[in-house]
C-alpha positions in Angstrom: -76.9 10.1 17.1 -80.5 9.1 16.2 -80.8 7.6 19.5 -79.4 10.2 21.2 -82.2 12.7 19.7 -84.9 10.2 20.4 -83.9 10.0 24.2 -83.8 13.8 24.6 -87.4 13.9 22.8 -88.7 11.5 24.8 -87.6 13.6 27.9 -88.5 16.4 26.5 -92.3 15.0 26.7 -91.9 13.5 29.9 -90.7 16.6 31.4 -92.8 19.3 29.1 -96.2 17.3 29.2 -97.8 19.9 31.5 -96.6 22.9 29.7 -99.3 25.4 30.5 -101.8 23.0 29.5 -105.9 23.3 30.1 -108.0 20.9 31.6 -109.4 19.8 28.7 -107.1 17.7 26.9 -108.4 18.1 23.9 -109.0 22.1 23.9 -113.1 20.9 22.4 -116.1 22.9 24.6 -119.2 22.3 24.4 -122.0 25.4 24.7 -122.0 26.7 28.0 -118.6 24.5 29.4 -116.3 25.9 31.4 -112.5 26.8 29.3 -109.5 26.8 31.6 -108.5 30.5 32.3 -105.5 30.9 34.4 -103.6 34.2 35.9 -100.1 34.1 35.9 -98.1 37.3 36.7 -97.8 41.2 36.7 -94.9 43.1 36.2 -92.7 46.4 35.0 -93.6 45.7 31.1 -89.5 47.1 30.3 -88.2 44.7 33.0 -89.0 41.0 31.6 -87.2 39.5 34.9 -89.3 41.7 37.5 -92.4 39.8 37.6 -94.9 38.6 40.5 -97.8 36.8 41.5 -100.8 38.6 40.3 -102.1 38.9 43.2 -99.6 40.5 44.7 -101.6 43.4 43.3 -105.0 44.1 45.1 -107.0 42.7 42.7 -110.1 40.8 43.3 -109.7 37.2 43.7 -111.5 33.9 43.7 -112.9 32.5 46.9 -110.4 30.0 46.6 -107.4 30.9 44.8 -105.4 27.2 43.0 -102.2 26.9 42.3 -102.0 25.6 38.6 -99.3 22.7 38.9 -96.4 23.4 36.8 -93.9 21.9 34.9 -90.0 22.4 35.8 -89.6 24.3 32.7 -92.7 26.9 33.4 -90.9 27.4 37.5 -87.3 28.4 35.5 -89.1 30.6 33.6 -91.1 32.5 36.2 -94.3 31.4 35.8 -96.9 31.6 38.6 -100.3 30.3 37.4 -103.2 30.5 39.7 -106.9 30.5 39.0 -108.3 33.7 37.3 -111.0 35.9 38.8 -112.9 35.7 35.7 -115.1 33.3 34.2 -115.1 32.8 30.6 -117.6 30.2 29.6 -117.7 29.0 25.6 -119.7 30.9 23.6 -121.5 32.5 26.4 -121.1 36.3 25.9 -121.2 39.0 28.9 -121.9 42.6 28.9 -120.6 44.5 32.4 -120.2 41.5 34.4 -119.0 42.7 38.3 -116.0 40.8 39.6 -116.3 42.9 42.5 -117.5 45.8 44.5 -113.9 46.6 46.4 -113.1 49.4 48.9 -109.0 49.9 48.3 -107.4 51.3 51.4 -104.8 54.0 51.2 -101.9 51.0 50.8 -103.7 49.5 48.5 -104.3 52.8 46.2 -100.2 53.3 47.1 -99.3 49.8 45.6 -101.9 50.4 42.3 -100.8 54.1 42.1 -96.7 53.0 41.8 -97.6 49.6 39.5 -99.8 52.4 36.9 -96.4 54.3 37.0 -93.9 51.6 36.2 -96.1 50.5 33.6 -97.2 47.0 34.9 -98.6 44.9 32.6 -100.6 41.7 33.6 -100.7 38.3 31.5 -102.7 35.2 31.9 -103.7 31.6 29.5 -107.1 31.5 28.5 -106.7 27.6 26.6 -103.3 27.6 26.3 -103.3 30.9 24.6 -101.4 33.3 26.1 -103.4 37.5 26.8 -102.3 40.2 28.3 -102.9 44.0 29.0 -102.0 46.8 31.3 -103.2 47.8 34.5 -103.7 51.9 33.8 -102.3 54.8 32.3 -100.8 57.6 33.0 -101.5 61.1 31.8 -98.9 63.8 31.4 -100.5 67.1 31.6 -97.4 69.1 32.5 -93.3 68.4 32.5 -92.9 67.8 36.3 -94.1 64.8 37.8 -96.3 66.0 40.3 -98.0 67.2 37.1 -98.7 63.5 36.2 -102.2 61.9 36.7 -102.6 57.8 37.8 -105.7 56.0 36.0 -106.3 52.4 37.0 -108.5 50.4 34.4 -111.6 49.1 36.0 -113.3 47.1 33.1 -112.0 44.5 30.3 -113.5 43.6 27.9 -112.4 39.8 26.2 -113.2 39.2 22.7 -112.4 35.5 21.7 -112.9 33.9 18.3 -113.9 30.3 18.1 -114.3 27.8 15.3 -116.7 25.0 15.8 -115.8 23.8 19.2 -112.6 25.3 19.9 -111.3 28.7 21.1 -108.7 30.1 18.1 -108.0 33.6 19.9 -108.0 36.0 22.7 -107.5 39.1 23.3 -107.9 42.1 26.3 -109.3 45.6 25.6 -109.7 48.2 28.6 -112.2 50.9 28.5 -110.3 54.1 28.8 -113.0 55.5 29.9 -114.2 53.4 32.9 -110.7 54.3 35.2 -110.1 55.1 38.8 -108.0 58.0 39.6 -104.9 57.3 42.0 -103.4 60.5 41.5 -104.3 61.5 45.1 -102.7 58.7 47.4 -103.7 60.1 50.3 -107.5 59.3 50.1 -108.4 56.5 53.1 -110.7 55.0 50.7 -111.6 54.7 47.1 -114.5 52.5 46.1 -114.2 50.5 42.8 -116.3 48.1 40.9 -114.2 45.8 38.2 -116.2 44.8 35.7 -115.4 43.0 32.6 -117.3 42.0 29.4 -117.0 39.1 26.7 -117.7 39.3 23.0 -117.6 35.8 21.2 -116.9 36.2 17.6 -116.7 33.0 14.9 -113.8 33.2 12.5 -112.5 30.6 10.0 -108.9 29.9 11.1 -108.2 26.3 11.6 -107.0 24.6 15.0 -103.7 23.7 13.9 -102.8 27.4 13.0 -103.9 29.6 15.7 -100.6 30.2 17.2 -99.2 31.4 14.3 -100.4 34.7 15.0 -97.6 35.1 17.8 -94.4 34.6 15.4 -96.2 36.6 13.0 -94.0 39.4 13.6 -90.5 37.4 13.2 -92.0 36.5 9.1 -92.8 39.9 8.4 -91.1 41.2 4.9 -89.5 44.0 6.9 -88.0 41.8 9.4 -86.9 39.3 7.4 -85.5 41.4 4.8 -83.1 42.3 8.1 -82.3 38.9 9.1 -81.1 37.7 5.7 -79.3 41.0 5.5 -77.6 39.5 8.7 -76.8 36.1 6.7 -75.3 37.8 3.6 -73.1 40.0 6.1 -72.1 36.9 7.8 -71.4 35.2 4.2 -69.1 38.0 2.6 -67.1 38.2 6.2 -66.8 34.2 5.2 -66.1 34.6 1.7 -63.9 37.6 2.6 -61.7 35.5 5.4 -61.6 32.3 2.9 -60.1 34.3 0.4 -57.4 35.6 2.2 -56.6 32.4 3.6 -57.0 30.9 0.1 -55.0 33.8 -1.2 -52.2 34.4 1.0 -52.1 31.7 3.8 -51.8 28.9 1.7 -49.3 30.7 -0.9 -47.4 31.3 2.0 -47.3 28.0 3.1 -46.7 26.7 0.0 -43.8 28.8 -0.2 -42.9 27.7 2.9 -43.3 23.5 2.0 -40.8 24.5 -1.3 -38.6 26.5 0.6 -37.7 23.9 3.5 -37.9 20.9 0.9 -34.7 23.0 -0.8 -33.2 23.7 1.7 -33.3 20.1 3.2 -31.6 19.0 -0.3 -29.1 22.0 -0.7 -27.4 21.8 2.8 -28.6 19.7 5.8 -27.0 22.2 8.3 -28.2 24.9 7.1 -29.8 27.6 10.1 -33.4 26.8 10.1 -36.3 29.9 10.2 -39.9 30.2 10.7 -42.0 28.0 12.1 -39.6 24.6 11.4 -37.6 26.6 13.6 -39.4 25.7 16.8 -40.6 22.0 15.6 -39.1 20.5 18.8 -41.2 22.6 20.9 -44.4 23.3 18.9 -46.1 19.7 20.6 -44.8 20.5 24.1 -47.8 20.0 26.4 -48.9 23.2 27.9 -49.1 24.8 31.1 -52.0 23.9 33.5 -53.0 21.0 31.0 -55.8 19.9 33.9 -57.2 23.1 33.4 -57.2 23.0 29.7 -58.3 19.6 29.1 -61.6 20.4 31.7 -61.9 23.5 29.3 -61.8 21.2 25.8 -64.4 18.8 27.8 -67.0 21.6 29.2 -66.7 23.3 26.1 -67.6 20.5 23.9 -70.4 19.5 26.2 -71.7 23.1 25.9 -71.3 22.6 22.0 -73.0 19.4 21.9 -75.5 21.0 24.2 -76.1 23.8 21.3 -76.3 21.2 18.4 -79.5 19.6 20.3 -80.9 22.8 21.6 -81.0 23.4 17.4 -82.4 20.3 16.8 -85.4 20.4 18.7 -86.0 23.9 18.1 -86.0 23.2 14.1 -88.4 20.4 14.0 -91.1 22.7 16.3 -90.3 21.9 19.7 -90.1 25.6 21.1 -93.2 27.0 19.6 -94.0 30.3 20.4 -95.2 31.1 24.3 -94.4 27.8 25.3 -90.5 29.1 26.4 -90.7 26.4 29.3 -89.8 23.9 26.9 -86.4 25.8 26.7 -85.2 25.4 29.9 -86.3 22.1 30.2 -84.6 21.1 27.3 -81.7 23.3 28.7 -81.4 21.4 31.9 -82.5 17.8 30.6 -79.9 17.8 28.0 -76.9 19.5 29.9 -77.4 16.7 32.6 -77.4 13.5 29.7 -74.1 15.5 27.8 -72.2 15.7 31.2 -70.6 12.1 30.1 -69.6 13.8 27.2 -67.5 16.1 29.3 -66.1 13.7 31.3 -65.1 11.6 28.3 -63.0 14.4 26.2 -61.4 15.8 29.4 -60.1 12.7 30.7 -58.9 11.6 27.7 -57.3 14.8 26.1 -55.3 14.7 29.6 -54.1 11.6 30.2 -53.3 12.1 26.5 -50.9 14.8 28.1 -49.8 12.6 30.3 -51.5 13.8 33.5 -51.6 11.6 36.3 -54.3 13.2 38.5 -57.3 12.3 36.6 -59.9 12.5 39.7 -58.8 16.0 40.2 -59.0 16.6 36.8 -62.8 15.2 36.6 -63.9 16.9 39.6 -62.7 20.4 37.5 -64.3 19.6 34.5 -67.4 19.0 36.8 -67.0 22.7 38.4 -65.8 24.3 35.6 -69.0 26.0 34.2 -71.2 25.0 36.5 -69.8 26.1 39.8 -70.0 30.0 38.6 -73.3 29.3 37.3 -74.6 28.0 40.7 -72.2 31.3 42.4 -74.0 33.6 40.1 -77.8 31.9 40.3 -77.3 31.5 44.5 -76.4 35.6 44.5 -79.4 36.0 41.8 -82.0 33.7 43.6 -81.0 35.8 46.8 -82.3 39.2 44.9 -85.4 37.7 43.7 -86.1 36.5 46.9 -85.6 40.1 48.8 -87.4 41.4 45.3 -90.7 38.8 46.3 -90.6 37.9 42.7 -91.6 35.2 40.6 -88.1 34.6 39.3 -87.4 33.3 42.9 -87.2 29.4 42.5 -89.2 27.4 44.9 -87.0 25.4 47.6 -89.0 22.0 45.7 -87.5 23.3 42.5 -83.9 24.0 43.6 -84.2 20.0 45.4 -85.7 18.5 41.9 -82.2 20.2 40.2 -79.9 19.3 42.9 -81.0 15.6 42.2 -80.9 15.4 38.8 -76.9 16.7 39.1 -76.6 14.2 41.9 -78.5 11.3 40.1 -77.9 11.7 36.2 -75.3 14.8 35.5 -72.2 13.4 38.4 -72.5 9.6 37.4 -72.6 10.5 33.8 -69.5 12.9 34.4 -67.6 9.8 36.1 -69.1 7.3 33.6 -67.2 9.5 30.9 -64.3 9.9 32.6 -63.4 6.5 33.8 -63.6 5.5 29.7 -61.3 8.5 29.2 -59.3 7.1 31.1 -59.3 3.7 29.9 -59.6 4.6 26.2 -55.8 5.1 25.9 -55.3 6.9 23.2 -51.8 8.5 22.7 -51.1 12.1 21.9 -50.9 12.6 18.1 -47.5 14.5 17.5 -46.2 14.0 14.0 -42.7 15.1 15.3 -40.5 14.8 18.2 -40.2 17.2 21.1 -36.9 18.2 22.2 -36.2 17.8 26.2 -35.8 21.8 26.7 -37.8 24.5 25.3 -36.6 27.3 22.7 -36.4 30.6 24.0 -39.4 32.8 22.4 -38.0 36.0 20.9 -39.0 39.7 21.6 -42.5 40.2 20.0 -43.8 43.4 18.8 -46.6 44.3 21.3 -49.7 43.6 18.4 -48.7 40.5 18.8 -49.5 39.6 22.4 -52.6 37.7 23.9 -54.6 40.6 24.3 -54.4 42.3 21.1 -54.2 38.7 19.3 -57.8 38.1 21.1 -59.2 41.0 20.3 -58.5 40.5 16.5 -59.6 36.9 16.5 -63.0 38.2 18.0 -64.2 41.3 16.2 -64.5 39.2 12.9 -66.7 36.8 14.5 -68.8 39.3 16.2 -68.8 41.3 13.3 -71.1 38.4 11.5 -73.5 38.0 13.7 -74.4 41.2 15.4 -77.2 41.8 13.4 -79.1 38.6 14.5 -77.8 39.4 18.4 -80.3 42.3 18.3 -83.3 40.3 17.6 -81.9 37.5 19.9 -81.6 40.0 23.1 -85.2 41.2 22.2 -86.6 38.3 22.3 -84.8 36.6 25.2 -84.8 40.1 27.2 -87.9 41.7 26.2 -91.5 40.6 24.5 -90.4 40.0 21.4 -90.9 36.3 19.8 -88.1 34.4 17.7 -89.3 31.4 15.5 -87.0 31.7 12.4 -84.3 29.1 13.9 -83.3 28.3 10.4 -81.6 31.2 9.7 -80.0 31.4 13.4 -78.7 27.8 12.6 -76.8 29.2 9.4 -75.5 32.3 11.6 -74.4 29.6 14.2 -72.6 27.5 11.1 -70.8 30.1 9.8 -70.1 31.7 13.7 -68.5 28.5 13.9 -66.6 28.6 10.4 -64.9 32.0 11.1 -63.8 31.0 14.7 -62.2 27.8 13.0 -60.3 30.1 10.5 -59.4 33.4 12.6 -58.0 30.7 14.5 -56.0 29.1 12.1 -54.7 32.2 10.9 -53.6 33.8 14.1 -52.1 30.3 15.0 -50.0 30.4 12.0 -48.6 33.8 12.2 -47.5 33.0 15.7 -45.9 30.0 14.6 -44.0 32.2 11.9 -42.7 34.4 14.3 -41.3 31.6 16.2 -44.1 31.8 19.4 -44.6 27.8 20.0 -46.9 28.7 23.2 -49.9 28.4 20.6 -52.1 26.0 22.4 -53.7 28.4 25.2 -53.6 31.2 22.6 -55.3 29.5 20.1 -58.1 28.7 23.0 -58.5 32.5 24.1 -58.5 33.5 20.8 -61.3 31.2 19.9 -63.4 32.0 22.7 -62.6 35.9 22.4 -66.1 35.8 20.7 -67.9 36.0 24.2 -66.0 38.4 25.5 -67.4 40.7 22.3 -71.2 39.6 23.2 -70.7 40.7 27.1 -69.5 44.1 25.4 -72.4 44.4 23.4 -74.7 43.6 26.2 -73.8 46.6 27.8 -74.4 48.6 24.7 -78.2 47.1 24.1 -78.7 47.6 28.1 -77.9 51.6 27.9 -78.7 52.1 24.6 -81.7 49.8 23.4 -83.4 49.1 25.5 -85.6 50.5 29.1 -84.5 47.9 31.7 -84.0 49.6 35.1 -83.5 49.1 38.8 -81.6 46.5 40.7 -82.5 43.2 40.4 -83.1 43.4 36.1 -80.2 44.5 35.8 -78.4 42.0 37.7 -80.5 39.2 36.6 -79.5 40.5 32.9 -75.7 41.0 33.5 -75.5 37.9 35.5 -77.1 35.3 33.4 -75.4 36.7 30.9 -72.0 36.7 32.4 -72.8 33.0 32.6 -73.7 32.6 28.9 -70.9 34.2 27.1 -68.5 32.5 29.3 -70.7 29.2 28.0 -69.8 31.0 24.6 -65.9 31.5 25.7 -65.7 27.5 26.4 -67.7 26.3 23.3 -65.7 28.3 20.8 -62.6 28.4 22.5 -62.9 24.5 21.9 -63.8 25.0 18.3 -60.8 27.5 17.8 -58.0 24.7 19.3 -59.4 21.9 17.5 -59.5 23.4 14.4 -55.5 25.1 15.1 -54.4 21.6 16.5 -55.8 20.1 13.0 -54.0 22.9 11.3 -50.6 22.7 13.2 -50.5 18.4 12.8 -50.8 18.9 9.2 -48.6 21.7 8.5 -45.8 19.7 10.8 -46.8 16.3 8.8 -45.8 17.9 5.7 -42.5 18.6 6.1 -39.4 16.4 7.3 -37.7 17.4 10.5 -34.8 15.9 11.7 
């Protein structure tokens, strides 16, 4: 395990070491030196997906405009840095500076006029440290929108603190006053002079602490009264769902153990009832087992996946504003867990006594991935049409393509072939008669659907509160740091799947339902199909995301993640109902 860790961190590095990083490598400036300051995109500020080069806007721009080389992480995320029309040298302060004296034609007053209205924002690193501001304003002097008037900000003004040598912070102010009305868009011409002005200020904050600032708003008493609001929610629904397992599952069972041990002594041909009942049939394999053992083996991957995501983000790795480290952890560690897949599926099948383990490896394979790649090929497509910064370069999509060709299919095959050859034999504490029991008519509340829907809402229900601030921060500008208490949501998450689960499993059992397996899965994983509901709820009713491509990009991906969230706890809910049902079935004697 500590090995495994170490590998991924070292990765990590390799593949985060030019994470929106400065020139100077060790962010000290002399008097007068020149500090990295980069552009990177502008964009509708309610539609975090819907971003573009910066100067895709008219702006003025260098003589020779550089492309900032990125990392893989900084590309997924939608990053475009490029050299910024503004020079901001240390401690060397500026009052009115002209960028430029620019004539806008009546396109370019078009293209301003309709970014001032959708409230573009632009942002850029100064250092490392991340700035932004808007573009204009718009004043509403009357209901109707032709009653509407388009400013476009003409100076900025930067004021950056320092300490000693080294820049601490940055921020953007725009003079309100010094504007350019676009209201009239039919004008041929309007003349405007940017300007921009830089105040140097001296402050006492250390190095080492000048990003805390960023997650400043995630530790704030208010917000963090809400969050361990969330955990003691999520704790009673655990306390709540142990105790009536405590209570009456295990009296029942109990019951159950004295009741069968009587009757075993009183009379041996006595009718059998309950869930002895269908003991030859309760370990019959179930139907499209190469389906379901590709499921087991994607969804552990995805689980193990999860467990590292947590570990890096605990000890510091996914500091705030430095989010490519996400999907480069994302993508480096999917690609090393793939064996991990292989492994389970393989095994749990031929465990079943499937034959057709290629098959079954090439599903496993396709499994989560091949929607993903169906959903990001229709999604890349949009961005492209869109001219956005969220469409991946052709480089980028050939560096991904490799490392599944190269490291994520040989690991796959690696894990399968010792699958394969690990052969290990299918647990089954009893025997398994050669026909299967007819199921008997079941009230309709206990069908798949409704069964799902129960096994879903409790999970759900403890951690909805967290989703909010997760949604924000992944789907808006929000920043979450405090992945301590998301790691004790995710635990107990994981607890109430296991015991919904259980429960459920066993009150099929009673009513003599052996088909458990497959319900036991969907049950588990019903949790994602909860999350996909609620994402249409924050999309209508929390939040200001409009037009076509955000809302596809946010439906899409997250079609993708809560089926990633179907396969992880699916697998959580059988494993823990297979533990359940082998002991139960241990316990007892059947003939």
């Amino acid at each position: 395990m500590e090995k495994s860790v170490a590998v991924v961190v070292l990765l990590m590095v390799l593949f985060g070491a030019d994470q929106v990083r400065s020139s100077a490598s060790d962010h000290r400036y002399k008097e007068g030196e020149a500090v990295p300051l980069y552009a990177n995109k502008v964009g509708p500020f309610h539609n975090p997906s819907e971003t573009y080069r910066y100067f895709d806007l008219p702006f003025c721009s260098p003589e020779n405009v550089k492309d900032k080389k990125e990392a893989l992480g900084e590309v997924l995320n939608g990053d475009r840095l490029v050299s910024a029309p503004y020079k901001l040298d240390f401690r060397v302060e500026k009052d009115s500076e002209l960028v430029c004296k620019k004539t806008l034609s009546k396109e370019e007053v078009a293209r301003f006029r309709d970014a001032v209205n959708k409230d573009y924002y632009f942002q850029m690193y100064y250092d490392d440290l991340p700035l932004w501001g808007f573009i204009g304003k718009v004043e509403k002097e009357g209901k109707e929108p032709s009653d509407y008037k388009y400013f476009l900000y003409k100076h900025i003004q930067f004021n950056i603190f320092y300490n000693k040598d080294r820049v601490i912070e940055i921020n953007v102010q725009t003079d309100a006053r010094n504007v350019v009305d676009l209201t009239d868009d039919n004008k041929d011409d309007v003349d405007v002079d940017f300007l921009y002005t830089v105040r140097w200020k001296e402050t006492s904050v250390p190095y080492e602490k000048r990003m805390d600032k960023y997650s400043q708003s995630s530790s704030l008493p208010h917000h963090l009264e809400i969050h361990w609001f969330s955990i003691i929610n999520s704790c009673v629904t655990v306390l709540l769902l142990t105790g009536f397992l405590a209570t009456i599952l295990m009296r029942v069972l109990k019951n159950d153990f004295v009741k069968y041990a009587h009757d075993e002594e009183s009379a041996e041909d006595q009718e059998e009832t309950g869930w002895k009942y269908i003991h030859g049939d309760v370990f019959r394999y179930p139907k499209y087992k190469s389906v379901f053992a590709a499921a087991l083996g994607s969804g552990t991957q995805l689980f193990t996946l999860t467990v590292f995501i947590f570990i890096l983000a605990l000890v510091g790795v996914f500091y705030p504003y430095n989010r490519g480290a996400l999907f480069t952890a994302l993508v480096v560690i999917y690609a090393l867990t793939s064996g991990i897949a292989g492994y389970i599926a393989t095994s749990f099948y031929c465990q079943l006594e499937g034959t057709n383990w290629v098959r079954n490896l090439m599903l496993t394979g396709c499994l989560f991935c091949g929607p993903l790649f169906l959903m990001f090929c229709f999604l890349n497509t949009v961005a492209i049409a869109y001219n956005a910064t969220a469409a991946l370069p052709f480089g980028t999509i050939v560096v991904i393509v490799l490392i599944w060709t190269l490291v994520t299919s040989p690991l796959l095959v690696l894990g399968g072939i010792a699958g394969k050859n690990s052969k290990a034999e299918f647990q089954a504490p009893v025997r398994t008669t050669k026909y299967p029991r007819e199921i008997p008519p079941l009230p309709w509340y206990r069908g798949t659907i409704p069964q799902m829907a129960m096994a879903g809402f409790l999970p759900f229900s403890a951690i909805y509160i967290e989703l909010y601030y997760i949604f924000a921060s992944v789907w808006g500008h929000r920043i979450y740091t405090i992945y301590s208490i998301l790691f004790i949501v995710f635990i107990i998450l994981l607890i109430v799947t296991a015991f919904i689960t259980v429960a459920l499993t066993y009150f099929q059992l009673a009513a003599e339902d052996h088909e458990w397996w497959w319900r036991s899965f969907l049950c588990g994983g019903s949790t994602g199909i909860f999350i996909y509901a609620y994402c249409l709820y924050y999309y209508y009713a929390r939040s200001d995301m409009s037009g076509f491509m955000q809302t596809s990009f946010f439906f899409g991906y997250m079609a993708c993640i809560c089926y990633g969230f179907f396969l992880m706890l699916g697998t959580v809910g059988f494993r823990a109902a297979l533990l359940f049902v082998r002991h139960i079935y241990r316990s007892i004697k059947c003939e």
